[in-house]
Structure formats: structure tokens, C-alpha cells
DRENDO-1510 file (C-alpha; in Angstrom, 1 decimal, always signed):
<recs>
REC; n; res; u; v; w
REC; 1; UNK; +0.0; +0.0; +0.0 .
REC; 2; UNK; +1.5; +3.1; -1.1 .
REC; 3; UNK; +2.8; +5.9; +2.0 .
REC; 4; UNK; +0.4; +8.4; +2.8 .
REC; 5; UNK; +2.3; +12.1; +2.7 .
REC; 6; UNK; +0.8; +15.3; +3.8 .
REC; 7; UNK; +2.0; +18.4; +2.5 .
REC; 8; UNK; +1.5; +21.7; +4.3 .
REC; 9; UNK; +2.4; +24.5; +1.9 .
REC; 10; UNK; +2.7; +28.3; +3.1 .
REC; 11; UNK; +1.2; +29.9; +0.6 .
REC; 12; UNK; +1.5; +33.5; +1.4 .
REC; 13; UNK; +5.6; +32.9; +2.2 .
REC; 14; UNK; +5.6; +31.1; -1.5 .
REC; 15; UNK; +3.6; +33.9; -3.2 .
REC; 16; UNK; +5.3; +36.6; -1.3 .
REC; 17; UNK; +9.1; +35.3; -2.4 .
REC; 18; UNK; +7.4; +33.8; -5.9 .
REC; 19; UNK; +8.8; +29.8; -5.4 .
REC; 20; UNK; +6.1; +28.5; -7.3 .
REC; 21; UNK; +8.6; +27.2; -9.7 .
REC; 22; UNK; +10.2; +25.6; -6.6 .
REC; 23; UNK; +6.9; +24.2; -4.8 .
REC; 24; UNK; +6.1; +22.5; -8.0 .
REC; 25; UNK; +9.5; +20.9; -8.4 .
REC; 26; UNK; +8.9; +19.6; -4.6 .
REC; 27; UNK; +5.9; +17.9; -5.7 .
REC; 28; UNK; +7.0; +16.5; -8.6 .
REC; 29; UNK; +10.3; +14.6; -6.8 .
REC; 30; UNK; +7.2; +13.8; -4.3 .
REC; 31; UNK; +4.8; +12.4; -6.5 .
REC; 32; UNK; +7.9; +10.1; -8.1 .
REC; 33; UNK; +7.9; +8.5; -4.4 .
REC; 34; UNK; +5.6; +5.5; -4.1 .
REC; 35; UNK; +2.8; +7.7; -1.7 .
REC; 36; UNK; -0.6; +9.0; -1.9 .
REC; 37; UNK; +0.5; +12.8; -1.5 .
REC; 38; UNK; -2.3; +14.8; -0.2 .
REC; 39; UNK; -1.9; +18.8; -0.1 .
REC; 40; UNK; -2.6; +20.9; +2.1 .
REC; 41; UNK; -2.7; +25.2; +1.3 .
REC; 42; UNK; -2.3; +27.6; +4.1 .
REC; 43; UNK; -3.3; +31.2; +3.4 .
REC; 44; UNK; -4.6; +34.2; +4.9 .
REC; 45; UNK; -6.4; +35.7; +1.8 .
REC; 46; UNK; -9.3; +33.8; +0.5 .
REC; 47; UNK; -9.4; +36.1; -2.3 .
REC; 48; UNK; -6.1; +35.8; -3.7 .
REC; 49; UNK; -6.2; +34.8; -7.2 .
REC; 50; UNK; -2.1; +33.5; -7.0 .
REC; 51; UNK; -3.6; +30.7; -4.6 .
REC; 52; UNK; -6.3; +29.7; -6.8 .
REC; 53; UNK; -3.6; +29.2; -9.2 .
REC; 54; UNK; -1.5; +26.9; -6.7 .
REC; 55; UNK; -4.7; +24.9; -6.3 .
REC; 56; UNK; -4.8; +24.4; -10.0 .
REC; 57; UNK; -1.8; +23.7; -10.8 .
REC; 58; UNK; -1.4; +21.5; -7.5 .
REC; 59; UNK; -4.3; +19.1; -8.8 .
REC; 60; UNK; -2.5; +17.0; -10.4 .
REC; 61; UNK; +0.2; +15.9; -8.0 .
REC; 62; UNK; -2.6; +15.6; -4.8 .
REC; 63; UNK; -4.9; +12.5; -4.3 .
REC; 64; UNK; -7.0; +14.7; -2.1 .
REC; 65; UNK; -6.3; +19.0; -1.7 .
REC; 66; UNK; -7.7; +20.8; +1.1 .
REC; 67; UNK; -7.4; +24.7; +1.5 .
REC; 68; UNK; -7.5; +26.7; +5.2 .
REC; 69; UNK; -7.4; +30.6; +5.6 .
REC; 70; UNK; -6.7; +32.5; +8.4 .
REC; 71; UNK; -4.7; +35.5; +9.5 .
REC; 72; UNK; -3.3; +33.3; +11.8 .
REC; 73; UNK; -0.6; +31.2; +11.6 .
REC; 74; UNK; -1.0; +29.0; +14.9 .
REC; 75; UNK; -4.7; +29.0; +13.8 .
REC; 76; UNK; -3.4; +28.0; +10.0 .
REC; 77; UNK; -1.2; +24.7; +11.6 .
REC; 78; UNK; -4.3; +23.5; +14.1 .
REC; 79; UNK; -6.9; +23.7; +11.2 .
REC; 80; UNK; -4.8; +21.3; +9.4 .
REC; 81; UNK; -3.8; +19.2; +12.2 .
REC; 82; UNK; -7.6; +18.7; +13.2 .
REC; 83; UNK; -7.8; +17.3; +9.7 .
REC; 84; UNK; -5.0; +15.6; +9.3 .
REC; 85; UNK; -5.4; +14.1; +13.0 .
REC; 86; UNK; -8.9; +11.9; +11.6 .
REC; 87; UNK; -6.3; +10.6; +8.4 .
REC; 88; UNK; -3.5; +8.3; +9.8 .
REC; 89; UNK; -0.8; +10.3; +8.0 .
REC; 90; UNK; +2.7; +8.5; +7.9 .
REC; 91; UNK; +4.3; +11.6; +7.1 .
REC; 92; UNK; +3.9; +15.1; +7.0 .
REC; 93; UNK; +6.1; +18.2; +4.9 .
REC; 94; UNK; +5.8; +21.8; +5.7 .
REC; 95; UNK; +7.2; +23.8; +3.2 .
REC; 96; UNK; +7.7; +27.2; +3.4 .
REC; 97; UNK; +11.0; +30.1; +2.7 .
REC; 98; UNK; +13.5; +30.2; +4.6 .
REC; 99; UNK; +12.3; +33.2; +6.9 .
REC; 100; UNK; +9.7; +31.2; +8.4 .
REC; 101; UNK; +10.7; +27.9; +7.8 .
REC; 102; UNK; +11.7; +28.1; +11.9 .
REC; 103; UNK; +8.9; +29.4; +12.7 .
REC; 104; UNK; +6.7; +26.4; +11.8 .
REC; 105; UNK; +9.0; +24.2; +13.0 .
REC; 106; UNK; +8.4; +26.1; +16.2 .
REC; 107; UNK; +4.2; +25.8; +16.2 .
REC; 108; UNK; +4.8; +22.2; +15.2 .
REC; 109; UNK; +6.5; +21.8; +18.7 .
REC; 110; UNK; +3.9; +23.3; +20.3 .
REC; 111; UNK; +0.6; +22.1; +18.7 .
REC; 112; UNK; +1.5; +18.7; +17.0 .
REC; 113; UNK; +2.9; +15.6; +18.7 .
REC; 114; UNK; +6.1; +13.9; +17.4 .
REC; 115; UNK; +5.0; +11.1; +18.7 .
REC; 116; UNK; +1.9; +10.7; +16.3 .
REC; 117; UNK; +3.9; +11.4; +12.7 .
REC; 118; UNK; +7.3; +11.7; +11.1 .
REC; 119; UNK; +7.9; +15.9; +10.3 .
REC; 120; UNK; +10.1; +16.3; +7.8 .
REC; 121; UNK; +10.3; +20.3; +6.6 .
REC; 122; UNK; +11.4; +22.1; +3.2 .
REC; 123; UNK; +12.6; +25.7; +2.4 .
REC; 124; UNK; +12.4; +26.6; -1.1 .
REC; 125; UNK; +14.3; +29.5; -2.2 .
REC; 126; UNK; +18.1; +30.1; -0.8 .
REC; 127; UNK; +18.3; +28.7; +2.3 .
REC; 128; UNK; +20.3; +30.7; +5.1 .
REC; 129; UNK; +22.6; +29.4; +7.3 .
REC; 130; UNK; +21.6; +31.7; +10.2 .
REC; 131; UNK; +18.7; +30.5; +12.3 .
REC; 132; UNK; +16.1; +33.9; +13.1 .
REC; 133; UNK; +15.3; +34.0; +16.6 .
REC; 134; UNK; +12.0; +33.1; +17.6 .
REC; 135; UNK; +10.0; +34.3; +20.2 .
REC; 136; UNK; +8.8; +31.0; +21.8 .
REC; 137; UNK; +6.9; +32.5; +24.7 .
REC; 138; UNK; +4.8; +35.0; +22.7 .
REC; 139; UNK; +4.7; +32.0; +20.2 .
REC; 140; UNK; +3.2; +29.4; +23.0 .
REC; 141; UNK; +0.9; +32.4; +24.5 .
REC; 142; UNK; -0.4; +33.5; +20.5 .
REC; 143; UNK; -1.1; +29.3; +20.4 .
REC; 144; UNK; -3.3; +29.7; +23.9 .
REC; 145; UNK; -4.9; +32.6; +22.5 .
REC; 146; UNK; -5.9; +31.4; +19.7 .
REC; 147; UNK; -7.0; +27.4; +21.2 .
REC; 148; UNK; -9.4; +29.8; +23.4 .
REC; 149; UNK; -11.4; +30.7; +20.0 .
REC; 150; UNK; -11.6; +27.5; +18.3 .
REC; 151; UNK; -15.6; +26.4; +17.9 .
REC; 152; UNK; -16.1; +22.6; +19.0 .
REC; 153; UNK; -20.4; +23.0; +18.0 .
REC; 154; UNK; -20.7; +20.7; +20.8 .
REC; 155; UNK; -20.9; +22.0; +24.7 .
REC; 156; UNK; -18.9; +20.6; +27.7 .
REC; 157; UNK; -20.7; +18.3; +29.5 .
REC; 158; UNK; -20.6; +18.0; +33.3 .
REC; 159; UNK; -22.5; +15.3; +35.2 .
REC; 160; UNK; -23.3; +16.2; +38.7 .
REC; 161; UNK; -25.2; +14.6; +41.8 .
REC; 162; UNK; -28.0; +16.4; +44.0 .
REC; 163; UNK; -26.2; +14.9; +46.8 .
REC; 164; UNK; -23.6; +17.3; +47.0 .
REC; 165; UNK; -24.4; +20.8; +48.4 .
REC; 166; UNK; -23.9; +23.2; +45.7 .
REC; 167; UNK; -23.6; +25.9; +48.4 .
REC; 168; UNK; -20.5; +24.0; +49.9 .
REC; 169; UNK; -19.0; +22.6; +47.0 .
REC; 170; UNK; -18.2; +22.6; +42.9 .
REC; 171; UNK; -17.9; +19.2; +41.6 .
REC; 172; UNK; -19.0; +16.8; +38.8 .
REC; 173; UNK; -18.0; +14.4; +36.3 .
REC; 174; UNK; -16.9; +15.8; +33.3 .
REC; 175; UNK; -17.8; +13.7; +29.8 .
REC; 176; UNK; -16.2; +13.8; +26.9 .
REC; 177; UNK; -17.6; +16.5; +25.0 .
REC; 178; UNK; -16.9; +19.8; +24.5 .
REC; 179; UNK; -12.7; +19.8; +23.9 .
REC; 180; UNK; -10.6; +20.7; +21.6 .
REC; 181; UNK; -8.4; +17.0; +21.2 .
REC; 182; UNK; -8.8; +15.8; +17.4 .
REC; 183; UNK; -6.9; +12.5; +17.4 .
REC; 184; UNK; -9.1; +9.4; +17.4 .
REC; 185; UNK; -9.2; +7.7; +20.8 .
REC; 186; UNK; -8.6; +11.2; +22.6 .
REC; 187; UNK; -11.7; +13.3; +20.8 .
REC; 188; UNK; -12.8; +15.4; +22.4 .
REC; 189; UNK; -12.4; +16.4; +26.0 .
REC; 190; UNK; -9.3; +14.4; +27.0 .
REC; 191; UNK; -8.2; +16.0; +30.3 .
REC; 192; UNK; -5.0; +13.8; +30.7 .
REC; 193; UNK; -1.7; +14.8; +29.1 .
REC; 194; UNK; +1.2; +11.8; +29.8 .
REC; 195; UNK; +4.2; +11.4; +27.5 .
REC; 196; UNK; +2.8; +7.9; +25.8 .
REC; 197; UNK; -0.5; +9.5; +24.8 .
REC; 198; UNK; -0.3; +11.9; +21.5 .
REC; 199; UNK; -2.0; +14.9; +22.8 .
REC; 200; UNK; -0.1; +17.8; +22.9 .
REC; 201; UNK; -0.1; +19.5; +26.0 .
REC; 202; UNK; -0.9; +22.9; +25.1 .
REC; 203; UNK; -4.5; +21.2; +23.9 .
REC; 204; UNK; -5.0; +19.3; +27.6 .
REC; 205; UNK; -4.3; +22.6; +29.3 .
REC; 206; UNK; -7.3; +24.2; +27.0 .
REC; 207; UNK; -9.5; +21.5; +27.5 .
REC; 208; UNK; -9.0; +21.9; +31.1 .
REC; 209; UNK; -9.9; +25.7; +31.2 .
REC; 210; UNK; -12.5; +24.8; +29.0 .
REC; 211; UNK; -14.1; +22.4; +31.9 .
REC; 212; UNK; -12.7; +25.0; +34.5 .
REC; 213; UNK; -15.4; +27.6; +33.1 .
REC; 214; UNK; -18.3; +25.3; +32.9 .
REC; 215; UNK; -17.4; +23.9; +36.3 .
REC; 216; UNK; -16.8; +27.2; +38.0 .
REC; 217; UNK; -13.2; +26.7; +39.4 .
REC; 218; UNK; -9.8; +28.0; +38.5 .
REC; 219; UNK; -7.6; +25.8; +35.6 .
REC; 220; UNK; -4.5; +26.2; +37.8 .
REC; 221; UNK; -5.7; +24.9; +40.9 .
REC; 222; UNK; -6.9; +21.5; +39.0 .
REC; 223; UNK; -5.2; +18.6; +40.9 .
REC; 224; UNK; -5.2; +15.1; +39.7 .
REC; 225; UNK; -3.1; +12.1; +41.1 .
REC; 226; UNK; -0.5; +10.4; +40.0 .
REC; 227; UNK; -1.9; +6.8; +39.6 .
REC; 228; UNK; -0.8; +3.2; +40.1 .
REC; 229; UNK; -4.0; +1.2; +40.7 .
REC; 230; UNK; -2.9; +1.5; +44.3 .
REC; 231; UNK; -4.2; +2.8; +47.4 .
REC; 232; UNK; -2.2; +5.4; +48.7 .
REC; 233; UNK; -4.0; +8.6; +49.7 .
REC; 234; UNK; -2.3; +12.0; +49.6 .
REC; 235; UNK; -3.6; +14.5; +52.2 .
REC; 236; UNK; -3.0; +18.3; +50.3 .
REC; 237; UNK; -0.4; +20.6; +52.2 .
REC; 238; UNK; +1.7; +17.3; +53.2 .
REC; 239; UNK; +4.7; +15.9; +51.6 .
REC; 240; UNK; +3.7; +14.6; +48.0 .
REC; 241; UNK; +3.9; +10.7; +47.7 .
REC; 242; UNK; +5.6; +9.6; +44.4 .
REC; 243; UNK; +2.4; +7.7; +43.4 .
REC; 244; UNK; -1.2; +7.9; +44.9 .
REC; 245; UNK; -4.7; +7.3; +43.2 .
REC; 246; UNK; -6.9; +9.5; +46.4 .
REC; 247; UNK; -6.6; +12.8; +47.2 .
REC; 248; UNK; -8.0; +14.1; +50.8 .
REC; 249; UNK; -8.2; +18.4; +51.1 .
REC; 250; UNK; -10.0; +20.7; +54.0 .
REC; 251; UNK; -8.3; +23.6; +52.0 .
REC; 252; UNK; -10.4; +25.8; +49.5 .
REC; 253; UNK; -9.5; +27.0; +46.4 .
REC; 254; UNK; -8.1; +23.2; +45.2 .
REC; 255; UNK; -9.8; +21.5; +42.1 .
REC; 256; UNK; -9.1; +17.4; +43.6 .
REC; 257; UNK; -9.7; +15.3; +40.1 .
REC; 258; UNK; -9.6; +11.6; +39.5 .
REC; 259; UNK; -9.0; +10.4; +36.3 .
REC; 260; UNK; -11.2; +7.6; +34.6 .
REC; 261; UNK; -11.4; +5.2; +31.3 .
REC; 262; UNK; -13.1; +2.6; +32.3 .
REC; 263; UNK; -12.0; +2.8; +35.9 .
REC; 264; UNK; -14.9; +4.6; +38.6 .
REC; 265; UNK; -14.0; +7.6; +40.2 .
REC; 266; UNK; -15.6; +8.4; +43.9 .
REC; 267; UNK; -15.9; +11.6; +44.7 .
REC; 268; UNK; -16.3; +12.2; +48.6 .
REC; 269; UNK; -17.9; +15.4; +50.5 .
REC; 270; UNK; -18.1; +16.1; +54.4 .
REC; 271; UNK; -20.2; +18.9; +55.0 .
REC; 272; UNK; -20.4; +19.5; +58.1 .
REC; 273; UNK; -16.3; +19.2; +58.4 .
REC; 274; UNK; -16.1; +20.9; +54.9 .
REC; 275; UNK; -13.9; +18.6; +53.7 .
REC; 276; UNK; -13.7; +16.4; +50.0 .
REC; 277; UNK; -11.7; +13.8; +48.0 .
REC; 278; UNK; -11.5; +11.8; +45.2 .
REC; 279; UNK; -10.5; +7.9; +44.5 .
REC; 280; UNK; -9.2; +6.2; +41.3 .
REC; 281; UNK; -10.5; +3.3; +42.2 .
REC; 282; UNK; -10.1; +0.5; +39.3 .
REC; 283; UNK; -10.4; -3.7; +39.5 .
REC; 284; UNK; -7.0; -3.6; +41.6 .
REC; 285; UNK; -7.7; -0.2; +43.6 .
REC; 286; UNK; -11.0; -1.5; +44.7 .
REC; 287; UNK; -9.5; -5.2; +45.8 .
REC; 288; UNK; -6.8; -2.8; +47.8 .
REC; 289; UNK; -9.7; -0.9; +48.8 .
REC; 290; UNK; -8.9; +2.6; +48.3 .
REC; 291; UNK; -12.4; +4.0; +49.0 .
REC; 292; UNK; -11.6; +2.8; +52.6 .
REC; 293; UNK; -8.4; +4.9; +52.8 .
REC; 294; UNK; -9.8; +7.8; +51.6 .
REC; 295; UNK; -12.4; +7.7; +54.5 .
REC; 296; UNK; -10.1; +7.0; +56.9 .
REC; 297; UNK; -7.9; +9.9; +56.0 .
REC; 298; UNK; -10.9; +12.2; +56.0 .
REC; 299; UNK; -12.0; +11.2; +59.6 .
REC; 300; UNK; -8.7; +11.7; +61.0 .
REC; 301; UNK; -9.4; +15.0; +59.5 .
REC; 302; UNK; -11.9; +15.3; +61.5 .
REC; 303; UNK; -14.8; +14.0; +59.6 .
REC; 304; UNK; -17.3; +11.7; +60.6 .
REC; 305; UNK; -18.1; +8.6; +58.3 .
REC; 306; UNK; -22.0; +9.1; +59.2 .
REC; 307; UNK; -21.4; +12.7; +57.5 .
REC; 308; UNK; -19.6; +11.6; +54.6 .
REC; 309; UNK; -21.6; +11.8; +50.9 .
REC; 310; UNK; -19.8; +9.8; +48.5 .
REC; 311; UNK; -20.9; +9.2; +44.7 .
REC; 312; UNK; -19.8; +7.0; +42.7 .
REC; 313; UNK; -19.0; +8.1; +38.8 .
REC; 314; UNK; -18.8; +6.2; +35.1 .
REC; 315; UNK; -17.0; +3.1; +34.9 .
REC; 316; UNK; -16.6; -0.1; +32.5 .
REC; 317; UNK; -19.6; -2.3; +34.1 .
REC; 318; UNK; -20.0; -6.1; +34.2 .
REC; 319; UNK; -21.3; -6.2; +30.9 .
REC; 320; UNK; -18.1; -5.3; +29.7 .
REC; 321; UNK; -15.5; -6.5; +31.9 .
REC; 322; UNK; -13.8; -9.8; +32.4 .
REC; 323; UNK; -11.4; -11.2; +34.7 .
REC; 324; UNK; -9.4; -14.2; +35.0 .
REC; 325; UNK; -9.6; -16.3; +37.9 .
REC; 326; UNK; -6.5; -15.9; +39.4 .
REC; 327; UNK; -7.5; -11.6; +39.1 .
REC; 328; UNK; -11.0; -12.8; +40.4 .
REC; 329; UNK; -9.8; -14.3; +43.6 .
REC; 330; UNK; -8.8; -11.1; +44.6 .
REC; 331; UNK; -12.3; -10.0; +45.0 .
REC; 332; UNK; -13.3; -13.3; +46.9 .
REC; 333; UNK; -9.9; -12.6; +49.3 .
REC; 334; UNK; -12.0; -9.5; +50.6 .
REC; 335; UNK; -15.7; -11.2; +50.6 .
REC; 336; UNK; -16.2; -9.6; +47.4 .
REC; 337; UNK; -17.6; -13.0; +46.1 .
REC; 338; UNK; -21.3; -11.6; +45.0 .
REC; 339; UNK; -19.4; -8.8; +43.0 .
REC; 340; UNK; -18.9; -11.8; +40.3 .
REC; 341; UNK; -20.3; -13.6; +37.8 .
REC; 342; UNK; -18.6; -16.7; +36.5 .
REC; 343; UNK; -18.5; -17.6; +33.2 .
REC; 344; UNK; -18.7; -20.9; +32.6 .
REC; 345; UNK; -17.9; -20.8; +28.8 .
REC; 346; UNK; -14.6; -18.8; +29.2 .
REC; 347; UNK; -13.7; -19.5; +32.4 .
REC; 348; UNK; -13.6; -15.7; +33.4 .
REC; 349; UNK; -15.5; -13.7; +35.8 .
REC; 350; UNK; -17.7; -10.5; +34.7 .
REC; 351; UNK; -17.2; -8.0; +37.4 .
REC; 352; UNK; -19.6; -5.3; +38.6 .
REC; 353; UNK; -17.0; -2.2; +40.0 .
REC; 354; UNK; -20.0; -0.7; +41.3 .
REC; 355; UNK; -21.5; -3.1; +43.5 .
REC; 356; UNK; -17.9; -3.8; +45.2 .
REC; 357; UNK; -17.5; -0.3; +45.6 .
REC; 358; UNK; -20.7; +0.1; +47.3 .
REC; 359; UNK; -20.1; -3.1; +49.6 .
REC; 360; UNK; -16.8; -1.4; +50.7 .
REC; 361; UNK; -18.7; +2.2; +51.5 .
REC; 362; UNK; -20.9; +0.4; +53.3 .
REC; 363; UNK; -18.5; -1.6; +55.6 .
REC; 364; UNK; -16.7; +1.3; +56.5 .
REC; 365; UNK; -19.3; +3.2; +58.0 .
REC; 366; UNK; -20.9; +4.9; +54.9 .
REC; 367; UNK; -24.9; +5.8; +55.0 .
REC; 368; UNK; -26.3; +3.9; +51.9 .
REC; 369; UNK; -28.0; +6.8; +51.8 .
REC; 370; UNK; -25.5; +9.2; +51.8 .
REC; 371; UNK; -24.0; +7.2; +48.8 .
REC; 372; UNK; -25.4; +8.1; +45.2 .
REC; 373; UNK; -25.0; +5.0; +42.7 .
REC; 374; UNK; -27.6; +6.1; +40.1 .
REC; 375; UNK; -26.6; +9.8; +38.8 .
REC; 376; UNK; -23.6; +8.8; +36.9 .
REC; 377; UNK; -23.0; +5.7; +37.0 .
REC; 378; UNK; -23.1; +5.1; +33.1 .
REC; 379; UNK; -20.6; +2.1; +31.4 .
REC; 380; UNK; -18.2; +3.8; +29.7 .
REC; 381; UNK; -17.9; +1.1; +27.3 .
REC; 382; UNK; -21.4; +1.1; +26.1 .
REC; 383; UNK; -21.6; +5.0; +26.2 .
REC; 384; UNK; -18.9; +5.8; +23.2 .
REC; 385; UNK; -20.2; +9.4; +22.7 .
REC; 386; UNK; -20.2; +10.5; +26.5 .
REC; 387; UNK; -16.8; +8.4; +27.8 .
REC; 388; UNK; -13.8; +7.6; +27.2 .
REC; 389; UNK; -12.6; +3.9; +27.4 .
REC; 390; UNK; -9.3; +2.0; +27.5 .
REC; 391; UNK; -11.0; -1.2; +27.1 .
REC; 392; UNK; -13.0; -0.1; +23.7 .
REC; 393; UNK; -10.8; +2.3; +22.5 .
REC; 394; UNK; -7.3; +1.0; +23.7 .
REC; 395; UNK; -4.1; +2.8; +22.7 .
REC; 396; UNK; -4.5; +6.1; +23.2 .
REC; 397; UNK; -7.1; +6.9; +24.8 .
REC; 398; UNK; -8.5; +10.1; +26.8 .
REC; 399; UNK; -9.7; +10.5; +30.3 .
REC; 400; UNK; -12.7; +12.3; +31.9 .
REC; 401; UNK; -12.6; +13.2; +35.7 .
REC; 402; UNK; -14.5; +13.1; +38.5 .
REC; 403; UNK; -14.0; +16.9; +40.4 .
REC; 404; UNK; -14.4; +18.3; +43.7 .
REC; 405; UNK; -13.3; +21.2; +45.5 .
REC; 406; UNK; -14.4; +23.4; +48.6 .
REC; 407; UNK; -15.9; +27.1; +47.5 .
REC; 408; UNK; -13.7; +30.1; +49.0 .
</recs>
């Protein structure tokens, strides 16, 4: 199967220093490669006749060409990345003279991810061996500037439960909707940036002050946990552990959010103390029982576990979720045993998250009706346009949260 090539071409640099003759030689050593080549224009003026002329003369060389205008360059590159994101490029060209050559390479650093294709880029004209300085902090700001503007047509979503008091607290579940992130697996609202997944980090820190906005809190105090399936619990304004999956905070003016794809997220409210926390509380979190170690670092900040609200948030649910038996005898270990369902035929065990969640509430002193299991507790497997899922998805994919934090 031939290579699929994208080429970005910088139309006003090419008009502007007339290397037509030079874009067109470009595409024809191209177009002798064994690729699909599919070209893409970047101007500002939609009315410029010299860029109609590109096009036409273009046509021949491109399986597929696909025009963007804008004043902005940063806006230019994302334009084309959201469409080249839904296209499984192998490799992408930017062409452009040598003036601003650098400064694409530049944007690409900051909007695009390495990780996802192979850059390779082109000056036409004389090149210079004297690199111009650029600017990278008004570069990276003009990039968060311009992210602020871009229309999604969809609105974020935020899933909350009446058993929190709004008057005491901000919290919810956010969904997947409503973000900027274009690659497949991470659309829309990923809220997650880690080094294996492919979204660039400028685009999780807008998604994030897009949620921050709906869900009334500041971007910068967002605080999420740095996971292992474990059940360490960090108490805010103590020493950082170097991995914990619950967060425990009396302080205002912290955003506590646990990160989910198919594993549930508890979010826990005192109150009366006025003090929250969250759990990451997947297959091996629950069998270590994590929801109990968040409650007992909130009572020995004082709360009491008869004044504790805890709901519980999306998660993959038994329909959709298989263990071994060896995995499965973790869950019998800690009388867990009702939580399965064997399955004769494979010789696995469906698992409800839910119910063993609920059984471990329970047993450490939680209300059942201080404990909302209905609001949103959705499958994020079966529910492909609210949730992300590892499970359905696999490699990448995004994260919602579940949020809480304490109004100043």
C-alpha cells in the first residue's frame, strides 16, 4: 500500500518570495515516491487569485487538496492538524521560505505531537545558514490565545449529583464532549496529558480551562493524582507521595480530580467538616480498597463517616468487563464474592466495580443513603459518545474526571 504524505504549503511565504517554480519541483520529486500525496494550502487571503492558481496547478500531484485561511498562523497549523489528526498520516512536509521555515517548526512543537507522525520540513528558495530568533513564549501564548477561540459546536458536558451541596461545594463528572483534542481515541475532552499518549499539552491545558469555566473553578488549581492502581492517599499541604490514586483536602480554592477510562471515580464530600476527596479506584484499587483509605484519612481530619456523601462516577460495568480467575480471587480474598459472575464458557468472571464499591462504603461506616449510585453511574464502554474507554478504544485513549473542591 503506497505511503500516505501530507504536505503543508505556506502559501502567502511562497507567493510573497514567488517559489512556485520551486513548490512545483517539490511535488513532482514527491509524486515520483511511491505515496498517496495529499496537499494541504495555508493562506490568509481567500481572495487571492495567485492561490487559486497553486490549487490548480497542484491538482495534479494531490490525491485529495484541502485549502484553510486565516490571518493566523497557529490557527493555519491547528486547522490542518484537526484534519490531518482523523487521516493516519505516515508523514507530513511543511514547506515554506526560509524566513519562516523556523517558525513552523516552532508551532509544530507546540501544537502537533512527534510522537503521532514523522515531520520532515522544506525551504524553497536560498536557504540561510543563520537560524532567526523566535519568540517561543509569545509564540506558545499567541497558540493559547488562539485554542481559546476554536468552535467545538458541541458544549462541555458535566455530570453532577444532587447529593452534594452546591452551596459547599463545585464538583461533577466531566464527559467527553466539548474539547478541543482531534486524534481518534482522545476526541474530544481528553483531560489527561502523559508522554505515551499523543496529545499535545498545550490542547489538555485548553480542554481543562474549558471544563474550569463550565465547572466554575480555576484551571491552575486542577489537581489530579499520580496513579498506580494502588491505594495510597495524599492528604493536600503534606509531603507529596511519588504515586497515589486519592486525594483528601479541608483547603479551599483546590480543584481534587480523579482520572477515569473505564475505571470509577468516587468523589467524597463532608459537609459539616467541609472537607472532599476523590479515588481512582479501578479492578486492583478496589481489591486494595482505596475508598476505605480515603475515608479514613478524612476522619482523622476530623470527619465523621455518618457525615460523609460519597458518589460513585462512570466506569466499565460487568457487561463489559472480564477477569481471570486468578485476578478474580482477589475480590473473593476481601468477601467480594457476590461482586462476580462466572462464566462458565470462558472460564472468566464478569465484574460489577460498582457493586464492590458500594459493599466497601458500606462496611466502612458509609450511610447507603448518603452514597449516590444512580446519577452517573453510566458504562463507559457502552456510552462511546459521552466516555472515554481504554477497554473499547485501547491505545491512546482520553480520560474524563470526576471533580471536587471546597468554595472560598
Amino acid at each position: 500500500m503506497n505511503t500516505k504524505i501530507a504536505l503543508l504549503v505556506d502559501t502567502t511565504s511562497i507567493i510573497k518570495y514567488s517559489l512556485q517554480a520551486d513548490l512545483y519541483s517539490l511535488c513532482d520529486n514527491l509524486s515520483a515516491e511511491d505515496c498517496s500525496l495529499h496537499i494541504y494550502l495555508l493562506g490568509q487571503d481567500s481572495d487571492n487569485k495567485d492561490i487559486t492558481q497553486i490549487n490548480e496547478k497542484l491538482k495534479k500531484y494531490s490525491t485529495m487538496m484541502q485549502t484553510f485561511y486565516s490571518e493566523s498562523n497557529p490557527e493555519l497549523l491547528f486547522l490542518a492538524k484537526r484534519h490531518l489528526d482523523d487521516r493516519n498520516f505516515e508523514s507530513i512536509f511543511i514547506t515554506s521560505s526560509n524566513d519562516k521555515i523556523h517558525m513552523w517548526k516552532a508551532l509544530t512543537n507546540i501544537l502537533m505531537t512527534a510522537r503521532q507522525y514523522e515531520f520532515s520540513f522544506k525551504t524553497l528558495g536560498e536557504a540561510s545558514e543563520i537560524e532567526p530568533e523566535i519568540d517561543l513564549k509569545r509564540l506558545q501564548e499567541e497558540c493559547r490565545e488562539m485554542l481559546k477561540t476554536i468552535n467545538t459546536n458541541e458544549p462541555i458536558r458535566i455530570i453532577k449529583s444532587p447529593l452534594i451541596p452546591k452551596d459547599i461545594f463545585y464538583h461533577g463528572y466531566s464527559t467527553r464532549t466539548g474539547g478541543i483534542s482531534s486524534i481518534a481515541g482522545l476526541k474530544s475532552l481528553n483531560l489527561l496529558y502523559i508522554t505515551k499518549k499523543k496529545d499535545p499539552k498545550i490542547v489538555i491545558e485548553e480542554n481543562v480551562r474549558r471544563l474550569a469555566e463550565a465547572g466554575n473553578f480555576k484551571p491552575e488549581s486542577f489537581t489530579t493524582p499520580l496513579v498506580d492502581h494502588g491505594n495510597i492517599v495524599w492528604q493536600t499541604g503534606t509531603p507529596k507521595p511519588e504515586v497515589y490514586d486519592g486525594v483528601v483536602t479541608v483547603e479551599q480554592g483546590i480543584t481534587l480530580a480523579a482520572p477515569g477510562a473505564d475505571c470509577l471515580d468516587l468523589i467524597f464530600a463532608d459537609p459539616i467538616k467541609k472537607c472532599c476527596g476523590v479515588a481512582h479506584s479501578g479492578w486492583k484499587g478496589t481489591v486494595a480498597e482505596i475508598a476505605k483509605e480515603v475515608i479514613k484519612k478524612m476522619t482523622e481530619l476530623g470527619s465523621n463517616t455518618q457525615d460523609i456523601l460519597v458518589t460513585l462516577g462512570p466506569a466499565v460495568e460487568g457487561c463489559c468487563f472480564v477477569l481471570d480467575t486468578k485476578a478474580a480471587q482477589k475480590f473473593k480474598d476481601i468477601s467480594l464474592s457476590e461482586c462476580l459472575k462466572y462464566n462458565e464458557k470462558d472460564d472468566n468472571y464478569h465484574v460489577d466495580l460498582f457493586k464492590a464499591n458500594l459493599k466497601i462504603l458500606e462496611r466502612n461506616g458509609i450511610l447507603p443513603e448518603n452514597i449516590d449510585s444512580t446519577t452517573a453511574t453510566y458504562c463507559t464502554v457502552c456510552n462511546p459518545d459521552l466516555f472515554f474507554s481504554c477497554i473499547r478504544d485501547k491505545t491512546p485513549f482520553g480520560n474524563q474526571f470526576g471533580f471536587i473542591g471546597i468554595h472560598a
